[in-house]
C-alpha positions in Angstrom: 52.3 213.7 -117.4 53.0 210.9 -119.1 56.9 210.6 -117.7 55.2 210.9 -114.4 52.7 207.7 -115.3 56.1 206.0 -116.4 57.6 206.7 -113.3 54.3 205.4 -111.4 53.8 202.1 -113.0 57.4 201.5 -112.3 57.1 202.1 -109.0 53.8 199.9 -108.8 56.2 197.4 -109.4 58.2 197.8 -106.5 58.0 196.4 -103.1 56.6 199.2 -100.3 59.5 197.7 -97.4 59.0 197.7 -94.2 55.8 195.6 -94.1 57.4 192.3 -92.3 55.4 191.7 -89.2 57.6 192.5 -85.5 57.5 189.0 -84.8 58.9 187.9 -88.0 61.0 190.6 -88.2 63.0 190.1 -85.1 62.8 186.2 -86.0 65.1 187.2 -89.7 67.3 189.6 -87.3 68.0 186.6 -85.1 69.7 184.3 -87.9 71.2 187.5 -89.8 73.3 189.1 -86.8 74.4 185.8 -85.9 75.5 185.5 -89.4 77.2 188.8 -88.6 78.7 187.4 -85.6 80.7 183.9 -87.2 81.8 186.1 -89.7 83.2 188.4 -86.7 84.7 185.0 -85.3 85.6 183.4 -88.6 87.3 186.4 -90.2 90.2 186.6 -87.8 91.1 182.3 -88.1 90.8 182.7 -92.1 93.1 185.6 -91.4 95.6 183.5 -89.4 96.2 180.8 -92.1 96.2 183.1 -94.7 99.4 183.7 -92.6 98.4 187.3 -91.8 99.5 188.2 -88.3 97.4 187.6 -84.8 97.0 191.1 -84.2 96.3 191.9 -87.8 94.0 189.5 -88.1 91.9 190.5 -84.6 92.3 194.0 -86.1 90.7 193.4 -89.3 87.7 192.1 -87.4 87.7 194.8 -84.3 85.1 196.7 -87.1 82.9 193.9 -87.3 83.1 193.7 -83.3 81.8 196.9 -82.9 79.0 196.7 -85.5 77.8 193.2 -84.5 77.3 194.3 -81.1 75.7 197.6 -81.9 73.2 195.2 -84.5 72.4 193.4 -81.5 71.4 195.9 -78.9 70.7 198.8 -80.6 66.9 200.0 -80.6 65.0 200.7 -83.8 64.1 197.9 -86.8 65.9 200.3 -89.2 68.9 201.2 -87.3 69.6 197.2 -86.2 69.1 196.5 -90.0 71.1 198.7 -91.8 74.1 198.2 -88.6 74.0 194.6 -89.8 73.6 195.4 -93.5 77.4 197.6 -93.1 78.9 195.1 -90.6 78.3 192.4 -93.3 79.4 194.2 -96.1 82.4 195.2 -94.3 83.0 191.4 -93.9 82.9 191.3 -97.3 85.5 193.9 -98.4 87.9 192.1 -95.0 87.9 188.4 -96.8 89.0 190.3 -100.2 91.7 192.0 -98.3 92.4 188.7 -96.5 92.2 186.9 -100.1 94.3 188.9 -101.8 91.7 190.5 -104.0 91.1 187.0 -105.4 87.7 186.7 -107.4 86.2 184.2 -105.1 86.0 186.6 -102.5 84.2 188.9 -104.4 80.9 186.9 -104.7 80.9 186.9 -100.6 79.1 190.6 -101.8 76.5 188.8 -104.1 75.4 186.5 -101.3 75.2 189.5 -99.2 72.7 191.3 -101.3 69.5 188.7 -100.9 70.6 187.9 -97.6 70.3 191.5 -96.6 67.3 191.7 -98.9 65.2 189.3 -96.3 64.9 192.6 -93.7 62.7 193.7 -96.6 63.1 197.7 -96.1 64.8 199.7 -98.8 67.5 201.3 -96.2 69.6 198.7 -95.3 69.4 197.2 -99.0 70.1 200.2 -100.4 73.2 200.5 -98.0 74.1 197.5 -98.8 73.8 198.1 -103.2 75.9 201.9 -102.5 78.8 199.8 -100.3 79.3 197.6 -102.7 79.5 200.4 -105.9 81.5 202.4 -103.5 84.3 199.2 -102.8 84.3 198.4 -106.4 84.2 201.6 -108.2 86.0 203.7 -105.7 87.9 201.8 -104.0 88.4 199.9 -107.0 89.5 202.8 -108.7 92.2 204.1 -106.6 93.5 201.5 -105.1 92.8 198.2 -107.5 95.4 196.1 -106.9 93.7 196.0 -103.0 90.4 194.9 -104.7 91.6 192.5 -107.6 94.0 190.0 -108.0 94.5 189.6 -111.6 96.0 192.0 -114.0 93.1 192.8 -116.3 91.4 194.3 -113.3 94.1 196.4 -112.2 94.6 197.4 -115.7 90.8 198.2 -116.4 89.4 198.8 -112.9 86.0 200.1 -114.0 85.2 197.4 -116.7 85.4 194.9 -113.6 83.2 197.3 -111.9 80.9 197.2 -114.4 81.4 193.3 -114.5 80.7 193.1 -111.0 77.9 195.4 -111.1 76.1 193.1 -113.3 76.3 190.6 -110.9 74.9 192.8 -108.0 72.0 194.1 -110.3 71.3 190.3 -110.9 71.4 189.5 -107.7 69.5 192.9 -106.6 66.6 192.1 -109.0 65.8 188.8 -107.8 65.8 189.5 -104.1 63.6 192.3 -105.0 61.1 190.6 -107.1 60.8 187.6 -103.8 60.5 190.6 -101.7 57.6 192.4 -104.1 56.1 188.9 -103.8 56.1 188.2 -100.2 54.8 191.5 -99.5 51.7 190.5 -102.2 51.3 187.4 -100.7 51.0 189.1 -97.2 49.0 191.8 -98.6 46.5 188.7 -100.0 46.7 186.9 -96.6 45.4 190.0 -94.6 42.4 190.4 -96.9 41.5 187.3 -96.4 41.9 187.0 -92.7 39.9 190.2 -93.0 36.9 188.8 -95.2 37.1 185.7 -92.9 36.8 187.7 -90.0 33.7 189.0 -91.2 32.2 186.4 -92.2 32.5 184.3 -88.7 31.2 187.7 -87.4 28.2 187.6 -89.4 27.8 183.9 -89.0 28.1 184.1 -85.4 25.6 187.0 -85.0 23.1 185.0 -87.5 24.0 181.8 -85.3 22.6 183.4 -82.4 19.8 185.4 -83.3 18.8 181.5 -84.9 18.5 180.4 -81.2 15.6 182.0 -78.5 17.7 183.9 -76.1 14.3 183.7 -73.7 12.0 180.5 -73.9 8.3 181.1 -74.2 6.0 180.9 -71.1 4.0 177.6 -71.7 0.2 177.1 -70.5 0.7 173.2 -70.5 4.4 172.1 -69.4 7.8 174.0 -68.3 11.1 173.9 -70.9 14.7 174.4 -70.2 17.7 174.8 -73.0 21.2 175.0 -72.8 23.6 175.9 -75.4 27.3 175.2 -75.9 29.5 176.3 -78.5 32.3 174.6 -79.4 35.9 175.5 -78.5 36.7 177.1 -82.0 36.4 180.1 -84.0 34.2 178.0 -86.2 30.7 178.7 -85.7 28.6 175.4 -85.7 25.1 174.4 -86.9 23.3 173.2 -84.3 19.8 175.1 -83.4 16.5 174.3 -81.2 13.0 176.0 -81.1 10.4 175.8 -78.8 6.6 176.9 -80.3 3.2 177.0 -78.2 0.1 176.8 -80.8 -2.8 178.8 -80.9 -4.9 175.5 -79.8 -2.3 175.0 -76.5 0.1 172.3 -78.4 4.0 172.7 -77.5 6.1 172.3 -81.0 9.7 171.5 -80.0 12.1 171.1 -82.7 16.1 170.5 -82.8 19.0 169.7 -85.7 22.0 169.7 -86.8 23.5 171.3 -90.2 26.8 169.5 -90.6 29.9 172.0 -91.2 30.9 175.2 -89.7 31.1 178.8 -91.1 28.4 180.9 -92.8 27.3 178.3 -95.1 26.1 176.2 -91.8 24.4 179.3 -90.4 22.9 180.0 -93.3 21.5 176.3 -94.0 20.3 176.2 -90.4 18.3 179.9 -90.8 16.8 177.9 -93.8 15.7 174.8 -91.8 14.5 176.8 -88.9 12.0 179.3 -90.5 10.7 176.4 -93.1 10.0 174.5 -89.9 8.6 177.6 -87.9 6.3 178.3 -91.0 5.3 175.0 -91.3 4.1 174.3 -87.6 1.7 177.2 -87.7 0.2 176.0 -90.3 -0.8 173.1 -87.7 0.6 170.1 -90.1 1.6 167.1 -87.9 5.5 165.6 -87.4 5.6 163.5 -90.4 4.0 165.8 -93.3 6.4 168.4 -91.4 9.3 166.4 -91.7 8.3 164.8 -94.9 8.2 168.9 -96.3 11.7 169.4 -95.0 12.8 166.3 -96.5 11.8 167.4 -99.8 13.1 171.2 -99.7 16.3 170.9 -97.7 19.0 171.7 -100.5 21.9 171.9 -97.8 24.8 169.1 -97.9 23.4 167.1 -94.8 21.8 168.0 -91.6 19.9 165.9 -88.8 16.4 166.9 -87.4 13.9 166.3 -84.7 10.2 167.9 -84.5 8.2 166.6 -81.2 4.7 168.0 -80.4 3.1 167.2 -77.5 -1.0 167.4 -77.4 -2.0 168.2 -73.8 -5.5 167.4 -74.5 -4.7 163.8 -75.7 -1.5 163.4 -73.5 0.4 162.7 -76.4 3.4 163.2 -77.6 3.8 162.5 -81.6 7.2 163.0 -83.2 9.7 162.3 -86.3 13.4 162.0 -86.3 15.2 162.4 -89.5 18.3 160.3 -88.5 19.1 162.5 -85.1 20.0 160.7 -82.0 17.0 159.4 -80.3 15.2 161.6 -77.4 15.3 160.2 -74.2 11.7 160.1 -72.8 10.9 159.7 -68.8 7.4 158.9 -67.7 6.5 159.2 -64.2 7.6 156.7 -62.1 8.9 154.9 -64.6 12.6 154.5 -65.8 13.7 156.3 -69.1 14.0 155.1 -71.6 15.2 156.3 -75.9 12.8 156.5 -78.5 13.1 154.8 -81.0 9.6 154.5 -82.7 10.6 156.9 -85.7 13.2 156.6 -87.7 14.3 158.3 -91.1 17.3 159.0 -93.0 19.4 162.5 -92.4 18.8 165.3 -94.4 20.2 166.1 -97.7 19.9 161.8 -98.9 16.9 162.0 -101.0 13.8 163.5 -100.9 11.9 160.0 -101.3 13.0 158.6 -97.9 11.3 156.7 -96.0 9.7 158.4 -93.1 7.9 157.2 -90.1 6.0 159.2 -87.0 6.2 158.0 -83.6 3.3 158.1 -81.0 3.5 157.7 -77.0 1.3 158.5 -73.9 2.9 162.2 -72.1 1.0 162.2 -69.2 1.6 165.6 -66.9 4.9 165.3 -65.2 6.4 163.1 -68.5 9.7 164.7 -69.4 11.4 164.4 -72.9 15.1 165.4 -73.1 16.0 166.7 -76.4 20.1 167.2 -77.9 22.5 167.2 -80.7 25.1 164.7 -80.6 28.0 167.1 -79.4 26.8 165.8 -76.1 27.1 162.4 -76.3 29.7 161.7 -78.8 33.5 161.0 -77.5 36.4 159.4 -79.5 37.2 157.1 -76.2 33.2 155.3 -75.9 31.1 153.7 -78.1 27.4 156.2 -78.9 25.4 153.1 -78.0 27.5 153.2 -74.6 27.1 156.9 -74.3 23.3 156.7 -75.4 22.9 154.1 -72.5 24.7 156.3 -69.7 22.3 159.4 -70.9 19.4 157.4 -70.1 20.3 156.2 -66.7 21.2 159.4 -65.9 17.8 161.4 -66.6 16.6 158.4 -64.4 18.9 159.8 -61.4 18.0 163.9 -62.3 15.5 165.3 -60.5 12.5 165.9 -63.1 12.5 169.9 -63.5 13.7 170.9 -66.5 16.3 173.2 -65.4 17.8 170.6 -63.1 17.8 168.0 -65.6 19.3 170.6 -68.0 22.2 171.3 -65.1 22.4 167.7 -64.2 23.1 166.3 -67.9 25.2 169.0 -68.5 27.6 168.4 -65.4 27.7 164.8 -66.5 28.8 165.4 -70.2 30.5 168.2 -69.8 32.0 169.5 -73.3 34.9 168.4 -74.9 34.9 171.5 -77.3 35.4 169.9 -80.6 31.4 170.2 -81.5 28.5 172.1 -81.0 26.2 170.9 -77.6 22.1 171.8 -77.5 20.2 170.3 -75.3 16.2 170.9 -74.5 14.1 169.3 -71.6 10.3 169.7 -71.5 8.4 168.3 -69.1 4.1 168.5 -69.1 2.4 170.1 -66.4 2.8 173.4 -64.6 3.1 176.5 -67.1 6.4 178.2 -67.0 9.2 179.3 -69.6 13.1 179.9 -68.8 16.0 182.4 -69.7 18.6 181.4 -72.1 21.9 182.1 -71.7 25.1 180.4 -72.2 27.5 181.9 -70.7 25.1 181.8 -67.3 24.2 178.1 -68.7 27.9 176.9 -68.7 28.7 179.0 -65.8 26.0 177.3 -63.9 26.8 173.3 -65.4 30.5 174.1 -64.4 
């Protein structure tokens, strides 16, 4: 038992082989056979001015020929690496018969060993180890004066055996202790592709359940959303609600958790049922926003929280350093507000905060949206800001068309997160979310 647990922890040790991805594989095989192939090119010149004969030399390398081309269209990972293991072996045992036996030759082998070691499968290194015990203890053996050059070697064939066998085991142990070690850090790398995977999976699937995927039917006013994610595997932060009140006011809220990943979706599930809670219990924008202020433990986030009061035509709202909504009266042009201003979330809980107040007669319309829409590295925000307002002025004043229309006009550039929400008073009516069908349709 305890020769077996010996023999286990040993093996612990050792790499598995064969774990090199196809496309890195093929990649190593590439530079190796061509390796194989100079060798099957430079073999026969070193030949010539060693003053060997022509045909001798092209001889010596006909082997090399044969295994080179069999390396390179053969089928099989194994079978192409352990041709190319032989053929450059064999290379090695032609420049010490070209050499003379001399000792520089010899450590052609030693470079062979980690070179061959890079296919990372036990076969062709083990192939490669047995060749050269084989050429020098063998070989070495019977015929040593084809295998050394100096005396004391053909005297005592396997003491330089031996000699040169320390050298391979050297060379053997550290290409195998790289190999263990790129096949760890592989191993490592998988997992945590793995645990990453999962996480943007749960993130996504929190990210989404975060956002209505149908708007609620409203007694005093129609709203339309649209949501587009950016063109990464990073899931973003950026979230909307929409709320009708027992006593028939509309709650519409919308933010912006900076960062990406679970930690964004988990700040914005935070924010959203904190702001959710705190709307039923009927507070008004700025105690609401004050609240959020004061809780909020994320790194940074932006916010907006409008509620419009249909029996007062108003519509009173905080901004805790979001862009500014763009509101349209009828038959008058848009225009941003600006009345309340605050700093972001996640700077202090004592910040200054201030509520806004404006008429919201029926048929007023209020466009809602994270800065993903507006922002581009090539214009200005104030410009961009500017060209949003002018447009709403040119939309028609439904919600879903406005929706459509901004989105056609600032289409995505993919490098952030785009929410966008229009409510205008009036009519009753709610809308289906989608966006796939809400891209789909802006496109």
């Amino acid at each position: 038992m305890q020769t077996s647990a010996s023999a286990q922890a040993v093996t612990s040790l050792l790499p598995k082989g064969q774990t090199l991805p196809p496309s890195v594989f093929e990649i190593r095989h590439r530079w190796i056979t061509r390796l194989l192939w100079m060798h099957v090119v430079g073999l026969p010149i070193f030949g010539i001015a060693r003053d060997y004969q022509v045909l001798h030399a092209l001889l010596e390398a006909l082997p090399l020929l044969v295994l080179a081309l069999a390396a390179t269209f053969a089928r099989g990972r194994r079978l192409r690496a352990s041709l190319t293991a032989i053929g450059l072996l064999t290379s090695s045992a032609i420049l010490v018969h070209l050499w003379d036996g001399a000792i520089e030759a010899h450590f052609h082998f030693f470079l062979m060993i980690p070179v061959l070691a890079l296919y990372e499968d036990w076969l062709p290194f083990l192939l490669s180890v047995a060749y050269v015990a084989v050429h020098h203890g063998a070989a070495g053996a019977i015929q040593p004066e084809a295998v050394y050059n100096h005396t004391s070697a053909q005297e005592h064939p396997w003491r330089w055996a031996a000699i040169h066998g320390i050298f391979v085991a050297g060379a053997s142990a550290i290409a195998i202790a790289s190999w263990r070690f790129n096949e760890q850090m592989r191993a490592q790398a998988g997992r945590e592709m793995g645990k990453r995977a999962e996480a943007e999976a749960v993130a996504a699937a929190l990210s989404r359940s975060l956002r209505p995927d149908v708007l609620p039917p409203l007694a005093h006013g129609t709203v339309a959303a649209r949501y587009l994610p950016a063109g990464t595997r990073d899931i973003g932060g950026d979230w909307y609600d929409v709320l009708e009140l027992p006593d028939g006011r509309v709650v519409l809220t919308l933010g912006d958790v900076a960062g990406h990943g679970v930690l964004a979706a988990s700040e914005m599930a935070g924010l959203r049922h904190s702001v959710r809670t705190y709307a039923r219990e009927g507070l008004s924008p700025l105690e609401v926003t004050e609240r959020v202020h004061r809780f909020f433990r994320g790194e940074f986030a932006t916010f907006l929280y409008l509620v419009y009061e249909p029996e007062g035509d108003e519509l009173r709202f905080a901004n805790a350093g979001h862009v500014p909504p763009v509101l349209a009266p009828p038959g008058e042009e848009p225009r941003l507000l600006t009345e309340s201003r605050s700093y972001p979330l996640g700077l202090g809980e004592h910040a200054a905060i201030e509520e806004g107040v404006v008429d919201f007669q029926p048929g007023s319309l209020v466009v809602i949206y994270t800065d993903g829409l507006v922002e581009r590295r090539d214009a200005a925000l104030g410009q961009q800001l500017e060209r949003l307002r002018a447009l709403v002025g040119d939309c028609e004043r439904d919600a879903e068309a406005v929706c459509d229309c901004v989105i056609s006009a600032f289409p995505p550039e993919g490098a952030d997160d785009v929410a966008l929400l229009a409510f205008r008073a009036g009519g009753g009516g709610g809308g289906e979310l989608s966006a796939e069908d809400s891209y789909a349709r802006a496109l």
